[in-house]
C-alpha positions as CSV (number, residue, x, y, z in Angstrom):
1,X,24.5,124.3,72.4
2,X,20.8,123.7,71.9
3,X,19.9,122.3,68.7
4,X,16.3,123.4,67.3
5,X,14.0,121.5,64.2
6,X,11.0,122.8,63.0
7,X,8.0,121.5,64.4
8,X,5.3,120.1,62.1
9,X,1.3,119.5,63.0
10,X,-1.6,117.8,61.5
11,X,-2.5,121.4,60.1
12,X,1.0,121.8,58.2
13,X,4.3,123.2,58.9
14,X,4.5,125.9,61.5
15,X,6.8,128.6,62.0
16,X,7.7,127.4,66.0
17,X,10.5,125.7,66.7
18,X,10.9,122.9,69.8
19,X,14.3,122.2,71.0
20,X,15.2,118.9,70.7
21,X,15.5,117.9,74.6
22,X,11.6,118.8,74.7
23,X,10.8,116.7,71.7
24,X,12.7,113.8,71.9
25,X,10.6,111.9,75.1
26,X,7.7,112.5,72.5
27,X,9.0,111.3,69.4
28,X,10.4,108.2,71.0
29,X,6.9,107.6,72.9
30,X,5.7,107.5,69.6
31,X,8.5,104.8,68.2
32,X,8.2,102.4,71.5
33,X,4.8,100.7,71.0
34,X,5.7,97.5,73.2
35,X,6.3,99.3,76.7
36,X,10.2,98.5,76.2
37,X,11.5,101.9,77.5
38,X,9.5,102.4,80.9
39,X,10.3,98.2,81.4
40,X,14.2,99.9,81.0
41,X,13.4,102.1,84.0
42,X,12.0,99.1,85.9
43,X,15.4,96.9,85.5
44,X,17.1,100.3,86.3
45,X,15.3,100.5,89.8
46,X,14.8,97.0,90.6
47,X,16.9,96.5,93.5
48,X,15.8,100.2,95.1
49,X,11.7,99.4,94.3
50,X,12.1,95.8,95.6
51,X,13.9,96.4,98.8
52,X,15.2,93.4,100.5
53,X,13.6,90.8,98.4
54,X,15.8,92.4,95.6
55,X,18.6,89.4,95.5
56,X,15.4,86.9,95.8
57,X,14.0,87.5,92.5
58,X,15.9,89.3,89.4
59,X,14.1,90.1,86.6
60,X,14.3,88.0,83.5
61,X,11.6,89.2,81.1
62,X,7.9,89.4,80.3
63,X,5.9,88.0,78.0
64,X,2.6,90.1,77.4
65,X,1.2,91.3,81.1
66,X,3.2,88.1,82.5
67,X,6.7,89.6,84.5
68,X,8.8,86.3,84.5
69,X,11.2,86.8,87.5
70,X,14.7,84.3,88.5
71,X,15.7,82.9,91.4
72,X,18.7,81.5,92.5
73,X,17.4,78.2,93.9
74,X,14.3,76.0,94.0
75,X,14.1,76.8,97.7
76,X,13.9,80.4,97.1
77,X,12.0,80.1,93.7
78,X,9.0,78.2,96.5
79,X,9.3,81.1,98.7
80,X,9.3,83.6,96.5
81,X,5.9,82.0,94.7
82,X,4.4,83.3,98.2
83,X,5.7,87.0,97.7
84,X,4.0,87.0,94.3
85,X,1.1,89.0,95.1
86,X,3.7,91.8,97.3
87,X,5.9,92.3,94.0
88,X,3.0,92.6,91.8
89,X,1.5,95.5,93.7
90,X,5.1,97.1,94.1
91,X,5.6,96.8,90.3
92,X,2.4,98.5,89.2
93,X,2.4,101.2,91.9
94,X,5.7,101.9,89.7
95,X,4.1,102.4,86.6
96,X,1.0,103.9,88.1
97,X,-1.5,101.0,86.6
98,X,-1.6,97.4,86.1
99,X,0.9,97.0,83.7
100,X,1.9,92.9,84.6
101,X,-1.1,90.9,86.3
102,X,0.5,87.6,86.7
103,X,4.1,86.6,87.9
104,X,6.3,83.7,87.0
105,X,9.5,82.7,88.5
106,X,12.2,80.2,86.9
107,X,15.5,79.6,87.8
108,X,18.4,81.5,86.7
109,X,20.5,78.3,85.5
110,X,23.2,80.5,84.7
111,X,21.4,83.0,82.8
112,X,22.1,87.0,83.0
113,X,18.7,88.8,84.6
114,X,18.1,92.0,82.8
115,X,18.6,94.4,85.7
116,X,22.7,93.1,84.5
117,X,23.7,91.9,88.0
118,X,25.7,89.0,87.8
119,X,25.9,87.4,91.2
120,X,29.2,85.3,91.5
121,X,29.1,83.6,94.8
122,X,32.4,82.2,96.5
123,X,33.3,79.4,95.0
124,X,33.1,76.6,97.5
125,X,36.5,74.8,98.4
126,X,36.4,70.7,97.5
127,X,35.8,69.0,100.7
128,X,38.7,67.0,102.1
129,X,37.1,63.7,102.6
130,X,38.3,61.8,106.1
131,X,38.7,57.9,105.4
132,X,37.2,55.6,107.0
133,X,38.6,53.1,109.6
134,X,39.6,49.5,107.9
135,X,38.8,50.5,104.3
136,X,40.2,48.0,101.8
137,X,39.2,44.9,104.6
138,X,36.6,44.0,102.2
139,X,38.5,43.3,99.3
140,X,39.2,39.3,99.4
141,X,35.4,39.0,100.0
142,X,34.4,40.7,96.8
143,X,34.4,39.5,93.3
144,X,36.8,41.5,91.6
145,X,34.4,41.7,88.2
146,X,31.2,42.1,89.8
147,X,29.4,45.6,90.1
148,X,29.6,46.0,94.3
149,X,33.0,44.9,93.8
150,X,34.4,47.3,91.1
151,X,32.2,50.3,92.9
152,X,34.6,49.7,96.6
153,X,37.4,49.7,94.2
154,X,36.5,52.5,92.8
155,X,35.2,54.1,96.3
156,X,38.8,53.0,97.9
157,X,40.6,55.2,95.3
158,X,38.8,58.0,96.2
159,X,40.9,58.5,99.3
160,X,44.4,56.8,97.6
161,X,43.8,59.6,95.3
162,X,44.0,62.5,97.7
């Protein structure tokens, strides 16, 4: 069911009613005067806009015309610094004018981008460390309370241990 209100100009009230579906985009146009809706539609399409460089920089936030991107590592965080100019131009052909101008990456240090992807990689199994031939030879040679000495102590438990 359609609901109707009656629609008011700068002239008064007027007899003609708007549905609501056809005045709602206007009256919350009005309400959003920091951009924050169409920036929605941006996280919404991020990974279809951006293409394959998608999982190399997530969307974090912006702070004026600055779009402050995260990546995963500092390796990618370098190589994504190069893209910079590529997702700048893909961004703004999505809004249809220069909305950002400049773009800053950080890194994601366990933080949720705003496009709500959380990327849980496979957790990576502890290494099973191979011992080395005649360890514990050089334990009569070592002082027992100096530093070398308590640190091949502590190395030789390492492998007692598993």
């Amino acid at each position: 069911m359609a609901r109707y209100y009656r629609h008011y100009s700068k002239r008064g009230r007027s007899n003609r009613t708007v549905s609501v579906q056809r005045a709602m985009p206007a009256f919350l146009d009005k309400l959003d005067t920091t951009g924050g809706m169409i920036l929605i539609q941006l996280w919404r399409a991020w990974d279809e806009l951006m293409g394959e460089m998608a999982p190399l920089a997530r969307p974090l936030g912006h702070r004026g015309k600055k779009l402050i991107l995260a990546a995963e590592d500092p390796m990618v965080m370098q190589e994504a610094q190069f893209l910079a100019p590529l997702i700048l131009e893909k961004i703004n052909g999505f809004f249809g004018e220069e909305f950002f101008d400049k773009v800053t990456f950080e890194l994601l240090n366990d933080r949720v981008p705003l496009d709500g992807e959380i990327r849980l990689e496979a957790v990576e199994p502890p290494r099973k460390l191979k011992k080395p031939n005649g360890l514990g030879d050089l334990e009569e040679e070592l002082d027992p309370d100096s530093s070398i000495g308590k640190c091949y102590r502590a190395y030789r438990r390492m492998f007692d241990d598993s």
